[in-house]
BAFIDO-332065 format. One line per 8 residues: number of its first residue (from 1); their letters; for each residue x, y, z of N, C-alpha, C, O. Coordinates in steps of 0.05 Angstrom, whole numbers. Layout:
# residues N
NUM) A) X Y Z X Y Z X Y Z X Y Z ~ ... $
# end
This chain:
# residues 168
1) XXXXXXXX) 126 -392 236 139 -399 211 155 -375 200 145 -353 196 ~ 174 -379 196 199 -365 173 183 -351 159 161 -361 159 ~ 184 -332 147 171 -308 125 195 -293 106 211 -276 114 ~ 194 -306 76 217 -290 71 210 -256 69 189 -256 58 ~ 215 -238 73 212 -208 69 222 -202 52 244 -212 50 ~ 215 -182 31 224 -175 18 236 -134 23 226 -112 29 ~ 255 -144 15 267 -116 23 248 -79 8 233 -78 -12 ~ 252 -69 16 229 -54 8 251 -26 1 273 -37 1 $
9) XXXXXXXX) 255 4 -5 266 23 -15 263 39 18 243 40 33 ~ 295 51 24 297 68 51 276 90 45 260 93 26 ~ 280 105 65 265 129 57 270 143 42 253 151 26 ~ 299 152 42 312 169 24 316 162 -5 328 175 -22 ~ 304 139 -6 312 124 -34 279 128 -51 273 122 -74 ~ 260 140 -30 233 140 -43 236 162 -56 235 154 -79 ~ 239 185 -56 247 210 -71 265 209 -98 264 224 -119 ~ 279 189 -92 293 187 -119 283 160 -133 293 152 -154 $
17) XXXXXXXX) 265 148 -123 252 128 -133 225 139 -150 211 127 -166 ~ 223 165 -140 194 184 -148 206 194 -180 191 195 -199 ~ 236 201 -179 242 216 -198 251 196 -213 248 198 -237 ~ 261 176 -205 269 154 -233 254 147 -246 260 143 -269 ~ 227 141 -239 201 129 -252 192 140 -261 168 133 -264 ~ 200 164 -275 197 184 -300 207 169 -328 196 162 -350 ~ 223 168 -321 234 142 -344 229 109 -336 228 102 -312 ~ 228 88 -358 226 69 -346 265 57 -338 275 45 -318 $
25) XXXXXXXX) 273 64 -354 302 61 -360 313 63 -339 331 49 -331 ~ 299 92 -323 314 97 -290 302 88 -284 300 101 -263 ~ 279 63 -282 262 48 -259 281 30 -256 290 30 -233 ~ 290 13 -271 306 -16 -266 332 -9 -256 344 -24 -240 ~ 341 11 -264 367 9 -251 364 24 -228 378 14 -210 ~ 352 42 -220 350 57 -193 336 29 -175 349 21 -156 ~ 315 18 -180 312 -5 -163 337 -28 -163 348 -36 -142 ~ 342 -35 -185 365 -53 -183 386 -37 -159 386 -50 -138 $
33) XXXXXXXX) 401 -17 -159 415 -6 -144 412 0 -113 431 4 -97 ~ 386 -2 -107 380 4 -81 377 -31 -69 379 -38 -46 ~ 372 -46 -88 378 -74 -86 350 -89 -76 347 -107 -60 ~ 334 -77 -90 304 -88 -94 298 -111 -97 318 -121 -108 ~ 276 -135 -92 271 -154 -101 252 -151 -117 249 -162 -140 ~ 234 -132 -102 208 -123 -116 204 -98 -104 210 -88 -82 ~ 191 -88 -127 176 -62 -119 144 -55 -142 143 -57 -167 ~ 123 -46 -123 103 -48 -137 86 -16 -117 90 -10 -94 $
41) XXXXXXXX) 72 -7 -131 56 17 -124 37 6 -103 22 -13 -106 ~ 39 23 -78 18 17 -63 1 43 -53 2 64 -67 ~ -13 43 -29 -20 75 -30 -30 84 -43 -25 81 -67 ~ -52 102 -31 -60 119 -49 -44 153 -44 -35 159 -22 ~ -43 174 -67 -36 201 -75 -49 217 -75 -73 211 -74 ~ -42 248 -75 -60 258 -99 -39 268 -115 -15 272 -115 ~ -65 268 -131 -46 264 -163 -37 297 -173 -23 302 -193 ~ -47 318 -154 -28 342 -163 -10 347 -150 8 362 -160 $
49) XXXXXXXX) -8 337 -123 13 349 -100 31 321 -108 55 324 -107 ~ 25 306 -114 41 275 -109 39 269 -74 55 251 -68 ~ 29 277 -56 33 274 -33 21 252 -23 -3 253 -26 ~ 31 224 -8 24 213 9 -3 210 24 -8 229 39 ~ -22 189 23 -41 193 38 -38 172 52 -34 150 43 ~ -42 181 87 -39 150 101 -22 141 120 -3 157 125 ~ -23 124 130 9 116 147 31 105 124 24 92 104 ~ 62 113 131 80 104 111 99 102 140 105 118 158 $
57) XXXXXXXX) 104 77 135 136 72 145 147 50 138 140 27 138 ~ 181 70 124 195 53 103 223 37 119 235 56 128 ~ 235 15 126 249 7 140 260 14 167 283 17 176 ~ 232 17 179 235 16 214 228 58 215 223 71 235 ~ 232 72 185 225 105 191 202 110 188 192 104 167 ~ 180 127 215 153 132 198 169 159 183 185 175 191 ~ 155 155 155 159 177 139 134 194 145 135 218 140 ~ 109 185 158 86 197 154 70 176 177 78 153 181 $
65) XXXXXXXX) 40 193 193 16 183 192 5 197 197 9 220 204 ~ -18 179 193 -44 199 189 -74 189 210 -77 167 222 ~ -95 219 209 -114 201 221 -139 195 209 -160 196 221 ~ -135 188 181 -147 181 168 -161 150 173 -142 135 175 ~ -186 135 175 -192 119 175 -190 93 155 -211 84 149 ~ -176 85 149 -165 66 126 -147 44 128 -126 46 139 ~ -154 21 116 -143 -3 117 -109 -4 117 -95 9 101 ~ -96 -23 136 -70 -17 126 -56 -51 119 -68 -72 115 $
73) XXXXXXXX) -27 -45 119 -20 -69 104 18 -62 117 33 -43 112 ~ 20 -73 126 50 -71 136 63 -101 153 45 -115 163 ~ 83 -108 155 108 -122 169 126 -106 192 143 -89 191 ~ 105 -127 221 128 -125 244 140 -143 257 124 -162 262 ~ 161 -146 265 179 -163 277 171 -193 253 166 -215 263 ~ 170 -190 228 171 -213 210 144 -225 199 143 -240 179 ~ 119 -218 216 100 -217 211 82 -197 201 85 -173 205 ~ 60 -209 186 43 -189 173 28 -182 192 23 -195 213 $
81) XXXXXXXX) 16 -155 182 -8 -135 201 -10 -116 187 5 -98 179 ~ -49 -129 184 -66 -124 166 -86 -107 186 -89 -113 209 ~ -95 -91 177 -115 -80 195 -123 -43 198 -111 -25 185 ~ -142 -39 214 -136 -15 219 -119 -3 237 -109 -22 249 ~ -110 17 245 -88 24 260 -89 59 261 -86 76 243 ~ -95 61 297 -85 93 297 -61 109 296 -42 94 292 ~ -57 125 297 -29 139 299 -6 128 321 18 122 319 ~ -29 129 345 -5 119 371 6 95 367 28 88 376 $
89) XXXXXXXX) -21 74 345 -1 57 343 21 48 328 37 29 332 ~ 17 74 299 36 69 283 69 74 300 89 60 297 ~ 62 103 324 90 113 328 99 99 348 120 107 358 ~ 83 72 362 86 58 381 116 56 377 119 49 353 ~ 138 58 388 169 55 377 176 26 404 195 11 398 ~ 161 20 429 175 -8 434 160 -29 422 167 -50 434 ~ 139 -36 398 129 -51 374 128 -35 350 105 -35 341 ~ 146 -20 333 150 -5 319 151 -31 288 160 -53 289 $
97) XXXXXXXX) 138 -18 267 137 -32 243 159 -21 231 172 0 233 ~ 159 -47 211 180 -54 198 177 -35 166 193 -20 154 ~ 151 -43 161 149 -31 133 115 -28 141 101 -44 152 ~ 106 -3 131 78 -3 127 65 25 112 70 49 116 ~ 43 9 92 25 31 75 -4 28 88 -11 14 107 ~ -19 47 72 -49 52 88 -68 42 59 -65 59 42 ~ -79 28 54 -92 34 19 -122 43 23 -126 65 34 ~ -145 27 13 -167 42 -1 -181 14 4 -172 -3 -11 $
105) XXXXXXXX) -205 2 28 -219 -16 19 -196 -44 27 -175 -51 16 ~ -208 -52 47 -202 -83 62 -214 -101 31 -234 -90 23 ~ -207 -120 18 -220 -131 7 -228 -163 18 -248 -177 12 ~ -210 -168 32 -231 -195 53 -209 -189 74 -188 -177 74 ~ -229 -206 93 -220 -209 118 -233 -231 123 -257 -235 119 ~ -210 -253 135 -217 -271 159 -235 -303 134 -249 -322 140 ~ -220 -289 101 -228 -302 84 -257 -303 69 -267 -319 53 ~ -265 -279 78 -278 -264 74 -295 -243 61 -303 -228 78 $
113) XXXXXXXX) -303 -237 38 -311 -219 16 -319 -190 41 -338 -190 57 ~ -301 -168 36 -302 -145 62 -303 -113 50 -297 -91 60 ~ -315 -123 22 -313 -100 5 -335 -67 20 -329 -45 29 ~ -360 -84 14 -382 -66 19 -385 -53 53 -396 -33 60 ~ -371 -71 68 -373 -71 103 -346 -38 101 -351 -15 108 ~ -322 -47 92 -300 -34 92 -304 1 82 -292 22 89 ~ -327 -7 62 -340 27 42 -344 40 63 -333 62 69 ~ -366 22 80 -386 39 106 -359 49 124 -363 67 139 $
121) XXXXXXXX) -334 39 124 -326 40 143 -292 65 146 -282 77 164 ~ -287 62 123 -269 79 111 -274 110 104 -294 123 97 ~ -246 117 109 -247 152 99 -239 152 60 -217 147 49 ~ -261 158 49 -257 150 19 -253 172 14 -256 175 -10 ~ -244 198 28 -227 213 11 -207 209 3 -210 217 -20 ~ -185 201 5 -160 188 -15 -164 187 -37 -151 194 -56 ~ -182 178 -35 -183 165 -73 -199 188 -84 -212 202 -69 ~ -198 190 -111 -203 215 -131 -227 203 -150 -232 216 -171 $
129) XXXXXXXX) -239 182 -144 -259 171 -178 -281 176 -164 -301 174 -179 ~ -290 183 -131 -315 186 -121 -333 160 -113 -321 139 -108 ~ -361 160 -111 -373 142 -106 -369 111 -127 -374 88 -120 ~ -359 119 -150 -352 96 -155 -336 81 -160 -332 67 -180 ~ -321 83 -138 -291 85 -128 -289 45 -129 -269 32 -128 ~ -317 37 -131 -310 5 -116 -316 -7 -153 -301 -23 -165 ~ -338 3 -164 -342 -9 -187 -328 6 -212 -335 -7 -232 ~ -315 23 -218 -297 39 -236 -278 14 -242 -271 -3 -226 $
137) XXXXXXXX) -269 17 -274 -256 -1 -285 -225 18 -275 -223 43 -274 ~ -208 2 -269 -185 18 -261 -154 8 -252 -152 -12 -238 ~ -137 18 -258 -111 -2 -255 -121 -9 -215 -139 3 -203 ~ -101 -33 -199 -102 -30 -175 -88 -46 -171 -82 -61 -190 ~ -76 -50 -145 -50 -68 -133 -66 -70 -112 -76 -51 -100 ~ -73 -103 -101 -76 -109 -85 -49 -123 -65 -29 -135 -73 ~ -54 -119 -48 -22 -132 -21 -39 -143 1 -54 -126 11 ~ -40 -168 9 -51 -182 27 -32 -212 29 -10 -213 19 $
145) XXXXXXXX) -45 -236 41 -24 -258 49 -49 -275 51 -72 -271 57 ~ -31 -303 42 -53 -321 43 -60 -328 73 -57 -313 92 ~ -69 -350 72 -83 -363 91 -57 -387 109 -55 -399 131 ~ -46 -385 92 -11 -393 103 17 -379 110 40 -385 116 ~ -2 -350 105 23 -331 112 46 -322 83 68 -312 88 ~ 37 -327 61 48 -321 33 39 -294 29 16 -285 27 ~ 60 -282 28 59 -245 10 49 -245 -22 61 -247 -44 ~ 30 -242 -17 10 -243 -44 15 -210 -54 14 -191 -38 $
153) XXXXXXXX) 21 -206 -82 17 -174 -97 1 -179 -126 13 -192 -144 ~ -25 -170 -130 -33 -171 -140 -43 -142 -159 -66 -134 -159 ~ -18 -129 -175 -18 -103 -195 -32 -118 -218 -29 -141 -224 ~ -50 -98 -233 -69 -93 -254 -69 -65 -249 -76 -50 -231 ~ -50 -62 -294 -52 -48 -303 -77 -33 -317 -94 -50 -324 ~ -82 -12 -323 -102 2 -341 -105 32 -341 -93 48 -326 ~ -122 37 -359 -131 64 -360 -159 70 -350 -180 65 -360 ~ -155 83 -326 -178 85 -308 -208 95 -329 -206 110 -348 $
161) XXXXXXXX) -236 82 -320 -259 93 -336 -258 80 -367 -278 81 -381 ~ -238 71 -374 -245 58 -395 -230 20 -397 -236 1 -411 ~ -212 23 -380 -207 -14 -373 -191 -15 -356 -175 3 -353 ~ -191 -38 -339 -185 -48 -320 -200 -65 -303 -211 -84 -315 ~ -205 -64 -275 -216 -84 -254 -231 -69 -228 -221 -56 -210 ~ -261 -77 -232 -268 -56 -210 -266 -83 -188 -258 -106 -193 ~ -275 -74 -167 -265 -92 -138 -286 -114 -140 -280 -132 -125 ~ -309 -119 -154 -325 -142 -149 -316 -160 -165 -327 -183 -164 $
# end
């Protein structure tokens, strides 16, 4: 089945997509300009370097990977692929992805509740709140697809430790 995609920011457009989002004013028009449909935070950072954690590749460029153990979320050849993934296969270049991030915690699989299996199974350094990384009230963007192949984004806003959505 057909999948519409939504176009995602080049590489070179993430740097200046880093610096527009200082203002909100330069959010809409720097996305409008690069000719966005959507754009929503995925990935995890750290929050002093700003640096990338994870596999990143932004329209067919790896900008980055890593060999970090962690769930990923990306589009190849029009389809989704969800999963884990080593390096060789991110830089695999004759099945090379289209678009792909690394996040924090599978939350189902296979329809599935995959929270607590995923803890045991993940490198939870990325993330910065520690062990209670799964129950902490906290903004989060989930990216997954239904059960028909629909690009689901699910952002919740907040102020981490005092509101938001822990993963149960």
């Amino acid at each position: 089945a057909k999948r519409n995609i939504i176009r995602v920011p080049k590489s070179e457009d993430i740097v200046a997509l880093n610096s527009a989002f200082k203002s909100v004013e330069n959010q809409y028009q720097r996305v409008k300009d690069i000719g966005c449909q959507v754009v929503t935070n995925a990935g995890f950072f750290n929050t002093v370097s700003t640096m990338c954690y994870g596999h990143l590749v932004s329209q067919g460029k790896i900008i980055q990977t890593s060999p970090k153990h962690n769930v990923n979320f990306g589009i190849r050849n029009g389809s989704f692929v969800v999963g884990y993934l080593q390096e060789a296969e991110v830089r695999n270049m004759t099945n090379p992805f289209d678009e792909l991030t690394s996040g924090a915690l599978w939350l189902v699989r296979n329809g599935v509740e995959y929270v607590d299996r995923s803890y045991k199974e993940e490198d939870m350094s990325i993330q910065e709140t520690g062990k209670q990384f799964i129950t902490v009230q906290s903004a989060r963007t989930a990216i997954g697809h239904d059960a028909e192949g629909n690009l689901m984004i699910l952002p919740v806003e907040s102020e981490t430790w005092v509101y938001g959505v822990a993963l149960y």
